[in-house]
N, C-alpha and C positions, 0 to 999 in steps of 0.2 A: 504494500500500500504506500508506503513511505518512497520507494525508487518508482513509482510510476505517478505518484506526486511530483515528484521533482522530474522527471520524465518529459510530464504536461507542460509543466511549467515553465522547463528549460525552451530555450530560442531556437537552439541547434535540433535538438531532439534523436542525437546518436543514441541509437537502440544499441550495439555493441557497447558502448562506454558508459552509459545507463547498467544496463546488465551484468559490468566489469563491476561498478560501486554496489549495487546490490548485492551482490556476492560476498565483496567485500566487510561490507556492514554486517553482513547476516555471521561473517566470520568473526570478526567484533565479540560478539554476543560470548564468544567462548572467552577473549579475555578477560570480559568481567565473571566469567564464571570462574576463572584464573584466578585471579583480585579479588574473590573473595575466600577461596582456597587458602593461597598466600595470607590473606589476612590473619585467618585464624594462626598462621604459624606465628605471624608478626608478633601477634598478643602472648604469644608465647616468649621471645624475644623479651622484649618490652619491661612484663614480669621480673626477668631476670634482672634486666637493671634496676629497675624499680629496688628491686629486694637485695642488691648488693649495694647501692648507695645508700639506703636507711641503716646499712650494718654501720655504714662511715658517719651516723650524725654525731654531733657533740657529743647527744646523752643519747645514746641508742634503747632501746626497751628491751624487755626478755622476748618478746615478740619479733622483733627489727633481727636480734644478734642467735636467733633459734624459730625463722618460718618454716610455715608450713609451706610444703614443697609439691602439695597435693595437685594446684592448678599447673605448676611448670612443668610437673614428669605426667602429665594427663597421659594414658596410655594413647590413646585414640589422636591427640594432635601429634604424640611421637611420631605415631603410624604413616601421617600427612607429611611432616617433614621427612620422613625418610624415603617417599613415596618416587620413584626415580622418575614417572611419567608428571609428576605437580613441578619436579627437581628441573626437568629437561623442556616444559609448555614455560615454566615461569625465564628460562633461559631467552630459549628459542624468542617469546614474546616481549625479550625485555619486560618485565613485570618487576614491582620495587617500590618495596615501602619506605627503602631509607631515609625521605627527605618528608616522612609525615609523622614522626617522633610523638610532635605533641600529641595529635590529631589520636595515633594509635592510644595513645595515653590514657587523653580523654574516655576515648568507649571503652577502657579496660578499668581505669573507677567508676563508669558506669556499670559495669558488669561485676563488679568487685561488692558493688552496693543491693547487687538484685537478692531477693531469697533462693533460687537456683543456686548462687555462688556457694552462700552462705552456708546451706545445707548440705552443701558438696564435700566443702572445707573441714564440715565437723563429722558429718559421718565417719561410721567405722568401714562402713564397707567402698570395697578398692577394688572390686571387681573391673574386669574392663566393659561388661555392660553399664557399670553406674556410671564410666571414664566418658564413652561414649554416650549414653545419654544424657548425662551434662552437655556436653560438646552440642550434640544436637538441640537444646534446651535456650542453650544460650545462644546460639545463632538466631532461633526462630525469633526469642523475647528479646534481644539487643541488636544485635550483629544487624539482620534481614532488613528493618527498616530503620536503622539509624539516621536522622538529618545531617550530621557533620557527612556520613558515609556517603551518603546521598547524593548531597551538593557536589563534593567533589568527583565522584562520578560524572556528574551529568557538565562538572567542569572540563571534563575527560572527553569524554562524547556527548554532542550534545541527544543522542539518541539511547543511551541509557537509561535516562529515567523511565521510558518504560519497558528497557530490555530487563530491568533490574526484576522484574515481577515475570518471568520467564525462567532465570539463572535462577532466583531462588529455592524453585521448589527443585530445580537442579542438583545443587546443592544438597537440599535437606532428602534427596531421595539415595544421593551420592554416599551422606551420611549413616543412611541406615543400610547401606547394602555391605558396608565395612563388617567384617570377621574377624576376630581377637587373632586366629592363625592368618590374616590377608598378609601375603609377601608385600616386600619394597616395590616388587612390578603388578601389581593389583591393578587392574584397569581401571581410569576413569570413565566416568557417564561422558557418552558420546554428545556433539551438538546434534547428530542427525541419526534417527531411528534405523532409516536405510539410508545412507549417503545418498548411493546413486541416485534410488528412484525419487527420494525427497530434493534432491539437486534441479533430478529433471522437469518435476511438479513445478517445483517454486520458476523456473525457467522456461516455461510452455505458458503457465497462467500471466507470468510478466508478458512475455512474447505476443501470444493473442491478442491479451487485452489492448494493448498498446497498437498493434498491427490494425487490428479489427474497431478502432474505436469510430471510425465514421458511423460502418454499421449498426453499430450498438447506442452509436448517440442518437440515432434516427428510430432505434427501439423505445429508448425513452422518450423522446419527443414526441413520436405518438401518443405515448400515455399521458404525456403532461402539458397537453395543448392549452391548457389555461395560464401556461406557465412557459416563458422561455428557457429554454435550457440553460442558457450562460446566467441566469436570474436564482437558480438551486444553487441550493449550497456546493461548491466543489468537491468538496467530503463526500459529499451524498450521494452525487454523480458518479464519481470516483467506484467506492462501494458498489454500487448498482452496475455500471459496468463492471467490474469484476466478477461480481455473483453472475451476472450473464454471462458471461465467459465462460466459469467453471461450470453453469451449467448447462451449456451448449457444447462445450469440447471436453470433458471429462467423464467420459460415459461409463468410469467406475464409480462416481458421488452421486450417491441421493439425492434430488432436488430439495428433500428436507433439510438435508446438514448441511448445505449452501445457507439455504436461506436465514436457516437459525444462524449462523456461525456468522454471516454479513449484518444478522439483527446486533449480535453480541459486540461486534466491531464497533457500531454505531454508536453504540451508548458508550464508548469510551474516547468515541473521536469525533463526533458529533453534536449537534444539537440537541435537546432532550425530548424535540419532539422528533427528529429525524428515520426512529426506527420506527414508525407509525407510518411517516412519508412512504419510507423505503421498501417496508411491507408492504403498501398497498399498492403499489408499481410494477412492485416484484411477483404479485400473485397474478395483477392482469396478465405482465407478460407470458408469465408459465402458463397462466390460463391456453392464452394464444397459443402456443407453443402445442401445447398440448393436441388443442384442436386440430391444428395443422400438422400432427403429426412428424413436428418436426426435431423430438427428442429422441436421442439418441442414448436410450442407456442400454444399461445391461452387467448381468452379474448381480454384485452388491447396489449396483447402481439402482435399479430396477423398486429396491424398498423405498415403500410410503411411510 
């Protein structure tokens, strides 16, 4: 949606070098699932300074000069840092917390102050499911949607802020698939379910939609004669041509899960009244379609 935004909008309107950043972007999405990886190590880091400079203050405490070492040797973040594919994406991607000391800081007394830490800290049990379910605990209630984490992301890219609600549950699915025996080569969650055929989807649906948009704007402009087309919101147009695409050249999707899934889009990129608009445009069309027997499904396609 986002590369055939700027697609439209672009003057030149290279479909190759369109197609090149979307790619691109969509690869993205894995650093920040990176950088949040990494982070958890960071916090790990961090700790440790934290708890060796309090050993140095004037008047140190029994606390300061005898911590509890329970969050730094967490089995489960071991497992991350030693993890050679987190070792080798954090490489390859240039990934690096060095220059946000404070920043890591900050969320780590925030996390130091939640009752997850707290009860972490003082239980007795040191299993490595309690290791890792802290660890997953505290990402979901700190880490996952932190403001400081946030900002800076989205000062990163500015299309993160809502890759970041993708990578999460990434993440937190990442975390529970870890095994107390998982090796240092434990595979990470993939960006893509199937590479390929998710490669060629996301580059057939860009392709058409973009190739075929005369077509399809003449689709909607029949249904919205009361309305000029350049007068709808772009968003909206945007969406609707898409859903028409996918359901006109995808003759493995339901025309239902198009349509829900272009509803769902709407309500996050839209108007409030837009999935209402876009429903009922969308249903004339399939109507049409229908009658003119001009759907092409089949298979899984074929379900109402």
């Amino acid at each position: 949606m986002q590369a055939l935004y700027g697609f439209f909008q672009s003057d030149t309107k290279e479909l190759a070098k369109s197609e090149r950043e979307l790619f691109a972007g969509i690869d993205k999405i894995y650093d920040l699932f990176i950088y949040q990886l990494a982070f958890m190590i960071e916090l790990r880091h961090v700790a440790t300074v934290v708890m060796e400079d309090a050993k140095t203050k004037r008047l140190p405490t029994e606390d300061d000069l005898n911590p509890n070492l329970k969050f730094i040797e967490n089995k489960f973040i071991t497992q991350l840092a030693e993890n050679i594919h987190i070792q080798r994406e954090i490489n390859n991607r240039r990934i690096s917390w060095n220059n946000e000391f404070e920043l890591v800081k900050k969320v780590f007394n925030a996390i130091k102050a939640s009752p997850e830490f707290i009860e972490f800290m003082n239980v007795s049990d040191d299993s490595y499911a309690s290791h890792r379910t802290f660890a997953l605990e505290m990402f979901k209630e700190t880490i996952a949607d932190h403001e400081l984490l946030n900002h800076l992301y989205e000062e990163k890219n500015l299309h993160w802020g809502d890759d970041i609600y993708i990578v999460n549950p990434m993440v937190v699915k990442m975390i529970e698939s870890f095994k107390e025996d998982a090796a240092p080569d434990f595979s990470l969650m993939p960006l893509y379910k199937d590479k390929e055929e998710d490669m060629l989807f996301v580059k057939d649906l860009f392709r058409e939609t973009a190739m075929r948009n005369d077509e399809i704007e003449k689709m909607i402009g029949d249904k919205t004669k009361n309305w000029e087309v350049e007068r709808i919101a772009m968003m909206d147009v945007l969406l609707m041509k898409m859903a028409i695409t996918e359901i006109l050249h995808f003759s493995s999707i339901p025309v239902k899960v198009t349509l829900n899934e272009f509803i769902e889009i709407s309500k996050m990129y839209s108007t409030p009244k837009s999935k209402i608009f876009i429903n009922g445009i969308l249903d004339k069309i399939v109507a049409d379609l229908k009658a003119g027997n001009l759907l092409n499904k089949m298979g899984r396609g074929l379900m109402e």
